[in-house]
C-alpha positions as CSV (number, residue, x, y, z in Angstrom):
1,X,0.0,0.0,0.0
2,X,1.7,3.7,-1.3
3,X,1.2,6.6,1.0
4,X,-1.2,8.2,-1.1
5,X,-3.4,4.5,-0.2
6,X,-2.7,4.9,3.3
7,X,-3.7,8.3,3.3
8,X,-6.8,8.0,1.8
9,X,-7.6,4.5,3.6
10,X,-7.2,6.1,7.1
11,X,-9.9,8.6,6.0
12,X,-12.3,6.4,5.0
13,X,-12.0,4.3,8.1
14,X,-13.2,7.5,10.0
15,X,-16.6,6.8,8.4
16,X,-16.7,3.0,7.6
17,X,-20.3,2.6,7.2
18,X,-21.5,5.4,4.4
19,X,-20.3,6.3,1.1
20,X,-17.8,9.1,0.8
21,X,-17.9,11.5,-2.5
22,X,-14.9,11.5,-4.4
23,X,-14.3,14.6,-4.2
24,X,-14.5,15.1,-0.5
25,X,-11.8,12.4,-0.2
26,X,-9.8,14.4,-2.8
27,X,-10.4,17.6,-0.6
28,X,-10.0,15.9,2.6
29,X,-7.6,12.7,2.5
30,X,-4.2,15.1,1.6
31,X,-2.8,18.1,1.9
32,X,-4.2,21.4,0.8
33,X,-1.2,21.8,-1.3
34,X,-1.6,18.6,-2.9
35,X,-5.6,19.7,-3.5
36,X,-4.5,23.0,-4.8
37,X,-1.8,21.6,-7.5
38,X,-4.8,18.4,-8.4
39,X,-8.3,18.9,-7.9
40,X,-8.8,15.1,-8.2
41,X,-5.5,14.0,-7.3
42,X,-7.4,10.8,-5.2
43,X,-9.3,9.3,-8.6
44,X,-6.6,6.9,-10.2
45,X,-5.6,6.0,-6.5
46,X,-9.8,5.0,-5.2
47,X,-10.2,3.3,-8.9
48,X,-7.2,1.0,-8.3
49,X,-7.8,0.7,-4.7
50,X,-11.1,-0.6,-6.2
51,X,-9.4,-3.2,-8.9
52,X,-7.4,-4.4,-5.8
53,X,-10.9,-4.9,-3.6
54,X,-9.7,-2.3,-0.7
55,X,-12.8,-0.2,-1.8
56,X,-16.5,-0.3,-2.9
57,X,-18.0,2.4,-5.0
58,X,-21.7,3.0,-5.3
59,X,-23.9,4.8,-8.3
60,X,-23.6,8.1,-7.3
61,X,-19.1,8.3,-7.4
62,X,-18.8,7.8,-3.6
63,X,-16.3,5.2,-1.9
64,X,-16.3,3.4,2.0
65,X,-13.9,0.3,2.9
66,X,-15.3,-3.0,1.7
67,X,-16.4,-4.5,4.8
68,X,-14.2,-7.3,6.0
69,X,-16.1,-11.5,6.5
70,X,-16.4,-12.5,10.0
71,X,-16.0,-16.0,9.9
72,X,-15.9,-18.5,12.8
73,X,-12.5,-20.5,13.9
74,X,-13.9,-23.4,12.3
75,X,-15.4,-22.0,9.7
76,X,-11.6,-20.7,8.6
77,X,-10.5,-24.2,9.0
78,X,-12.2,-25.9,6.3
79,X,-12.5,-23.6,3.8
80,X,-10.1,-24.9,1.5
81,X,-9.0,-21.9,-0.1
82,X,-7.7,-20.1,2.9
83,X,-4.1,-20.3,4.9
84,X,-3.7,-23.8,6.7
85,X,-4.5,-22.6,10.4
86,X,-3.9,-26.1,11.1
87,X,-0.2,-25.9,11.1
88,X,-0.3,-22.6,13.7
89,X,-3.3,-23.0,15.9
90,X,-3.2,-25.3,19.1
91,X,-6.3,-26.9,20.3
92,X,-6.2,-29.1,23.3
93,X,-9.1,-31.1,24.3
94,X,-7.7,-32.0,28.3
95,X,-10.2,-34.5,30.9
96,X,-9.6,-32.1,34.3
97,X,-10.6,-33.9,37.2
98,X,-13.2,-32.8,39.5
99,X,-11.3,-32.6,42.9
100,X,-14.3,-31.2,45.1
């Protein structure tokens, strides 16, 4: 992720659940000098951000952070495409006696 992605990904994640204009991000996300030189110095950077499934656009131009999947534990486990947790995660099933 370049800067300019980090820049614009922190702003989004101050409003993760609506849809951002473009052009608020391009106002907002940077510098003023950057927004003085380059109006829409953000567009190329949300559209491949976009490609690369960091953002969501809707009709009307605006942009939010795709939501990330909640999955369960197991869930993780056998889905096949996915990093094998097997190899990292330790599960012990242990019998502890019931000393009363």
């Amino acid at each position: 992720m370049t800067a300019e992605e980090k820049e614009i990904h922190d702003y989004l994640s101050r409003c993760p659940d609506r849809f951002v204009p473009a052009a608020e991000i391009c106002q907002r996300a940077g510098t003023r000098n950057r927004y003085a030189l380059d109006r829409n110095w953000a567009m190329p950077i949300l559209r491949r951000m976009e490609l690369d499934g960091w953002v969501e656009s809707d009709q009307m131009g605006g942009y939010r952070l795709r939501p990330k999947e909640r999955r369960s534990f197991r869930e993780a486990l056998a889905d096949p495409t996915a990093a094998n947790l097997g190899d990292t995660a330790i599960i012990r099933l242990e019998k502890r006696s019931q000393a009363a």
